[in-house]
Biotite code that builds the C-alpha atoms (Angstrom):
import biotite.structure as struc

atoms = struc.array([
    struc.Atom([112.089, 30.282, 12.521], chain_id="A", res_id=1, res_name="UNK", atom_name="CA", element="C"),
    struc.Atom([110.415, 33.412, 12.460], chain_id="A", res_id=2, res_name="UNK", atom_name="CA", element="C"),
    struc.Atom([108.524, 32.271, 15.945], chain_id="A", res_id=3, res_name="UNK", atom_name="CA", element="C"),
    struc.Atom([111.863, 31.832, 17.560], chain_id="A", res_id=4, res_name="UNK", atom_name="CA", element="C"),
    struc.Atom([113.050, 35.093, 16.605], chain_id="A", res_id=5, res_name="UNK", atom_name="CA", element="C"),
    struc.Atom([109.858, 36.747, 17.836], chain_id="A", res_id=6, res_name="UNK", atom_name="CA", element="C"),
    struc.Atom([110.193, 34.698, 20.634], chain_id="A", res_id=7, res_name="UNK", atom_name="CA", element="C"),
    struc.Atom([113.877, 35.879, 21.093], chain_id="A", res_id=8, res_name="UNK", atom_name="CA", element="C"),
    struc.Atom([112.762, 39.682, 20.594], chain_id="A", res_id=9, res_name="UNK", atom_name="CA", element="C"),
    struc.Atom([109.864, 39.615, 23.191], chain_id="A", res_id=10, res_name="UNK", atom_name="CA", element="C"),
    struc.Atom([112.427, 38.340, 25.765], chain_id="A", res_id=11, res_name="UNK", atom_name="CA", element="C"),
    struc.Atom([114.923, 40.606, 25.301], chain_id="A", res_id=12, res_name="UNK", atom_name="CA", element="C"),
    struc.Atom([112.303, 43.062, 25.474], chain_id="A", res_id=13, res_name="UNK", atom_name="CA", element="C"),
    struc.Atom([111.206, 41.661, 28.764], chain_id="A", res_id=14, res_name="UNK", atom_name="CA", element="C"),
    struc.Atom([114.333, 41.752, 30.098], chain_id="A", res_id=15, res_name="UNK", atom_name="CA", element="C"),
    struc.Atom([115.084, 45.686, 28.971], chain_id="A", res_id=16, res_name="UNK", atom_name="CA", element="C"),
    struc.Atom([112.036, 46.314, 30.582], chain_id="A", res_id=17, res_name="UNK", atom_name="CA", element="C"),
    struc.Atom([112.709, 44.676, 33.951], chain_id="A", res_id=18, res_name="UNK", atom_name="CA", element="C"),
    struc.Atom([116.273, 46.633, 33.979], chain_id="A", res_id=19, res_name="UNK", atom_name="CA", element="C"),
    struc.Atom([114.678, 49.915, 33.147], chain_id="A", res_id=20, res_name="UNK", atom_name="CA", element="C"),
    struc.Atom([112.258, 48.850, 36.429], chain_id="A", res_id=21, res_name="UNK", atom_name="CA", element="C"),
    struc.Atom([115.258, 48.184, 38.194], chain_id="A", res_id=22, res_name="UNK", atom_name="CA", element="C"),
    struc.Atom([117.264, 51.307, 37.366], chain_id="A", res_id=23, res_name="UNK", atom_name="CA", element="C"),
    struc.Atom([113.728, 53.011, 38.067], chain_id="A", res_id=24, res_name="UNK", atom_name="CA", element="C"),
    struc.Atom([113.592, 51.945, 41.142], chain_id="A", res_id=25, res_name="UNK", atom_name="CA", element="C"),
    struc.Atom([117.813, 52.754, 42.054], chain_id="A", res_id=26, res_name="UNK", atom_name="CA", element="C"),
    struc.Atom([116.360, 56.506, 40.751], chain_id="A", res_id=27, res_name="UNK", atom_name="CA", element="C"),
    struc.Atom([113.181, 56.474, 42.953], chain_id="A", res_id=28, res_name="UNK", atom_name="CA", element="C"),
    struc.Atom([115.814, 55.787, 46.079], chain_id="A", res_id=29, res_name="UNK", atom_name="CA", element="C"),
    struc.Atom([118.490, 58.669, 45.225], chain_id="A", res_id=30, res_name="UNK", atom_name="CA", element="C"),
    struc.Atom([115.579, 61.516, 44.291], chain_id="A", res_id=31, res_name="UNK", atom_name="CA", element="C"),
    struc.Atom([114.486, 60.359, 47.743], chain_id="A", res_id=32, res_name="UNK", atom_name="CA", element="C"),
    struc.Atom([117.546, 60.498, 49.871], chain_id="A", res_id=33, res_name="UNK", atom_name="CA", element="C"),
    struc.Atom([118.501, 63.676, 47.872], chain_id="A", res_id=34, res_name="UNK", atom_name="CA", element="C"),
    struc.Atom([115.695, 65.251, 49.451], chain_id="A", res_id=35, res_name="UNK", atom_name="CA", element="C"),
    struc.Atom([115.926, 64.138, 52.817], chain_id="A", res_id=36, res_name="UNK", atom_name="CA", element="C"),
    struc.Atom([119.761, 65.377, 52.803], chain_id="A", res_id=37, res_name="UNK", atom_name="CA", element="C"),
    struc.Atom([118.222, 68.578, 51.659], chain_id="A", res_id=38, res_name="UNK", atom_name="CA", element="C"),
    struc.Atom([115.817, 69.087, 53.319], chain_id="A", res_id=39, res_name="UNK", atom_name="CA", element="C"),
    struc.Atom([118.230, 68.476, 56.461], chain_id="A", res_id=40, res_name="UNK", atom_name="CA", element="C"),
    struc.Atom([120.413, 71.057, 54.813], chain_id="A", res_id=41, res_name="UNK", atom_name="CA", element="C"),
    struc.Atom([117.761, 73.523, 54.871], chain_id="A", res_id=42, res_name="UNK", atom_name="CA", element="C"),
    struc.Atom([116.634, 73.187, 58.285], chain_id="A", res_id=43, res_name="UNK", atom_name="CA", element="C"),
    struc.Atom([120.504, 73.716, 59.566], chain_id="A", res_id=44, res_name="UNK", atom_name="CA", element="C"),
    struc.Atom([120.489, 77.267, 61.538], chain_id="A", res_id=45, res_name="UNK", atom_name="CA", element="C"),
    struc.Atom([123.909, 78.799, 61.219], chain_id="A", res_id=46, res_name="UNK", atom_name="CA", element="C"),
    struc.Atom([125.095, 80.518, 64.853], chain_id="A", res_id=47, res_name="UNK", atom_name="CA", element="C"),
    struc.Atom([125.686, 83.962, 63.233], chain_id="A", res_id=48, res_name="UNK", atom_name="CA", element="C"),
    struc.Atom([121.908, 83.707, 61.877], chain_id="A", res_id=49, res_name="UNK", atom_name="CA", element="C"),
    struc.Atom([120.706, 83.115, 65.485], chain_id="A", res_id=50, res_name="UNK", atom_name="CA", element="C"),
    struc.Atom([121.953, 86.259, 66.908], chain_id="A", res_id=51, res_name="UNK", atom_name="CA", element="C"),
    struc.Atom([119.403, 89.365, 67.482], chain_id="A", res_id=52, res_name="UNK", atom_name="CA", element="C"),
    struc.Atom([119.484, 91.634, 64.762], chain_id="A", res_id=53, res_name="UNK", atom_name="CA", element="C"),
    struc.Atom([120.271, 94.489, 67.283], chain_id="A", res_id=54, res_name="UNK", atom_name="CA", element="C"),
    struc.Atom([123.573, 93.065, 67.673], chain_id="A", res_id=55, res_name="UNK", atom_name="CA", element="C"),
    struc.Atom([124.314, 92.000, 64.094], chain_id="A", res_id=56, res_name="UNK", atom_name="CA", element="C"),
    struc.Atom([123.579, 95.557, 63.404], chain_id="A", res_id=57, res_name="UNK", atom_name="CA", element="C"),
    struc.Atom([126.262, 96.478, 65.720], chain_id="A", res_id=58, res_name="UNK", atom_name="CA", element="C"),
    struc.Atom([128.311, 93.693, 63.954], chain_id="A", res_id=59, res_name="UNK", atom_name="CA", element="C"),
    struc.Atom([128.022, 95.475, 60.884], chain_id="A", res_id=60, res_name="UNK", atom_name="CA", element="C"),
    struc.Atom([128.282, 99.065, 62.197], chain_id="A", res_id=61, res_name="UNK", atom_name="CA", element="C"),
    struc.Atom([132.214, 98.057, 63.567], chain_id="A", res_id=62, res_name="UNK", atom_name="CA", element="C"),
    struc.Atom([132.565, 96.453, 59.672], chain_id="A", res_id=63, res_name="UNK", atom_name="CA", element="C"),
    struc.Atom([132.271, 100.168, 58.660], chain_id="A", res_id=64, res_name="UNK", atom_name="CA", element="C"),
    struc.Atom([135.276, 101.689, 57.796], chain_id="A", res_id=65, res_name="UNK", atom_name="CA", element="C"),
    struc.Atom([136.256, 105.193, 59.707], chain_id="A", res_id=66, res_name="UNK", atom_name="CA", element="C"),
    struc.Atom([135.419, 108.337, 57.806], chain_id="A", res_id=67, res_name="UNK", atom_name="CA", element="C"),
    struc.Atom([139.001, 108.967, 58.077], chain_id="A", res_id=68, res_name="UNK", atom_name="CA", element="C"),
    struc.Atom([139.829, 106.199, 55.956], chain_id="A", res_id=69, res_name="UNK", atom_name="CA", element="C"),
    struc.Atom([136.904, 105.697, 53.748], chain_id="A", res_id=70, res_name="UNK", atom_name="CA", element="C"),
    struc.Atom([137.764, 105.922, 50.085], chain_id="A", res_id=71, res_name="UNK", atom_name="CA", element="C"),
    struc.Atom([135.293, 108.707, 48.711], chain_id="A", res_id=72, res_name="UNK", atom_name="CA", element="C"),
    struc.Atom([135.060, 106.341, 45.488], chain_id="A", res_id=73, res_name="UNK", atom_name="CA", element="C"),
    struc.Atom([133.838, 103.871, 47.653], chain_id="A", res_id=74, res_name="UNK", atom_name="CA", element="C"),
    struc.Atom([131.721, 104.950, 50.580], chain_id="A", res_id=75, res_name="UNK", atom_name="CA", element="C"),
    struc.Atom([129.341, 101.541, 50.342], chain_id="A", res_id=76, res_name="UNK", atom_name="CA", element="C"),
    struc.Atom([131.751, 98.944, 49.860], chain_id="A", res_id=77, res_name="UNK", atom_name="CA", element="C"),
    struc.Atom([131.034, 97.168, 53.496], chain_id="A", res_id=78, res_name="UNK", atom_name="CA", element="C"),
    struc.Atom([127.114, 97.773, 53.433], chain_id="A", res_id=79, res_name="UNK", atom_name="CA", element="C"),
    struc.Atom([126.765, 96.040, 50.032], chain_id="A", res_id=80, res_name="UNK", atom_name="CA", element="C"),
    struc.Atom([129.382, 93.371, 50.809], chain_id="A", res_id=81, res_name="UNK", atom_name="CA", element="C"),
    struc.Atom([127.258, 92.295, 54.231], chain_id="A", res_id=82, res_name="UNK", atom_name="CA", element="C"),
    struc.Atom([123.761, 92.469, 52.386], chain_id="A", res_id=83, res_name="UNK", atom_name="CA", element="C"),
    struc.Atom([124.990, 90.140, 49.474], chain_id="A", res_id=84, res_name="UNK", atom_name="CA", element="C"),
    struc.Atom([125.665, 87.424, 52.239], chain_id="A", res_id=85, res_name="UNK", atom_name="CA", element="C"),
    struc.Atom([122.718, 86.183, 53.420], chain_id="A", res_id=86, res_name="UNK", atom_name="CA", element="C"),
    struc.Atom([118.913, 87.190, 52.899], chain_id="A", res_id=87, res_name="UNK", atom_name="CA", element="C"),
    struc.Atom([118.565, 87.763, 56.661], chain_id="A", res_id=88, res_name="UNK", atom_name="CA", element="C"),
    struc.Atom([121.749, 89.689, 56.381], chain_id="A", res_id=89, res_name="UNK", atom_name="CA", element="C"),
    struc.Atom([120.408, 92.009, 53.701], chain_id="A", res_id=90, res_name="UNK", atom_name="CA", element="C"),
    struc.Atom([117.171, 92.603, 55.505], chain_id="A", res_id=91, res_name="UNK", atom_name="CA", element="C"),
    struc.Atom([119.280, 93.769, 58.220], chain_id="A", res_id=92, res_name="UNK", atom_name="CA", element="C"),
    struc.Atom([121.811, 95.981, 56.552], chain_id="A", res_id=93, res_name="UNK", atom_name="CA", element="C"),
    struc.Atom([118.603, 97.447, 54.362], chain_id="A", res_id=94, res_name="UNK", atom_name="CA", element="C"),
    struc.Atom([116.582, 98.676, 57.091], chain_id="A", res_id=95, res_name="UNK", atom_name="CA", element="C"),
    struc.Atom([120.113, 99.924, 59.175], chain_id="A", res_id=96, res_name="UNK", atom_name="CA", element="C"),
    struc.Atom([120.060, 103.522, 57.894], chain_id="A", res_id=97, res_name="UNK", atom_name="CA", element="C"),
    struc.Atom([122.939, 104.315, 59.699], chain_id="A", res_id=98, res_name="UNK", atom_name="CA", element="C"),
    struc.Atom([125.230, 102.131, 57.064], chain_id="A", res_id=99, res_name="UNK", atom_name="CA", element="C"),
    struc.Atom([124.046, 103.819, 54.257], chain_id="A", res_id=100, res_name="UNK", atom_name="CA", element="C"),
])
């Protein structure tokens, strides 16, 4: 009796282990088509990010409010707005001296 229940246990063991393969392998194919779709994500160029920086400057000179308007509590709002967009926008607006 004892053999058949060790006998029993080993196959149920076996057959844990060839589901764990299985769900291994189901893993294995997602991590990998995660990345691909990421790495596709990451190579997509937005339009606005293709422009020259001379004329996203300009861009974000015409965001500035008029001095007639501007609220003295709040003379940075539309600088720090367009630098917390993007990382190319925020090396733009940072070395624009003229929105600061």
């Amino acid at each position: 009796m004892a053999s058949s229940s060790s006998d029993d246990l080993r196959n149920i063991v076996a057959e844990i282990n060839a589901q764990i393969l299985h769900y291994q392998s189901l893993i294995d194919n997602l991590l990998a088509k995660r990345e691909g779709a990421q790495l596709q994500l990451d190579s997509i160029v937005y339009p606005v990010l293709t422009l020259p920086s001379e004329i996203t400057c300009e861009i974000f000179h015409q965001c500035l409010p008029t001095w007639v308007h501007r609220n003295s509590s709040e003379p940075w709002e539309a600088p720090v707005l367009l630098s917390h967009v993007c990382r190319a926008w925020r090396e733009i607006a940072l070395s624009t001296p003229a929105l600061w």
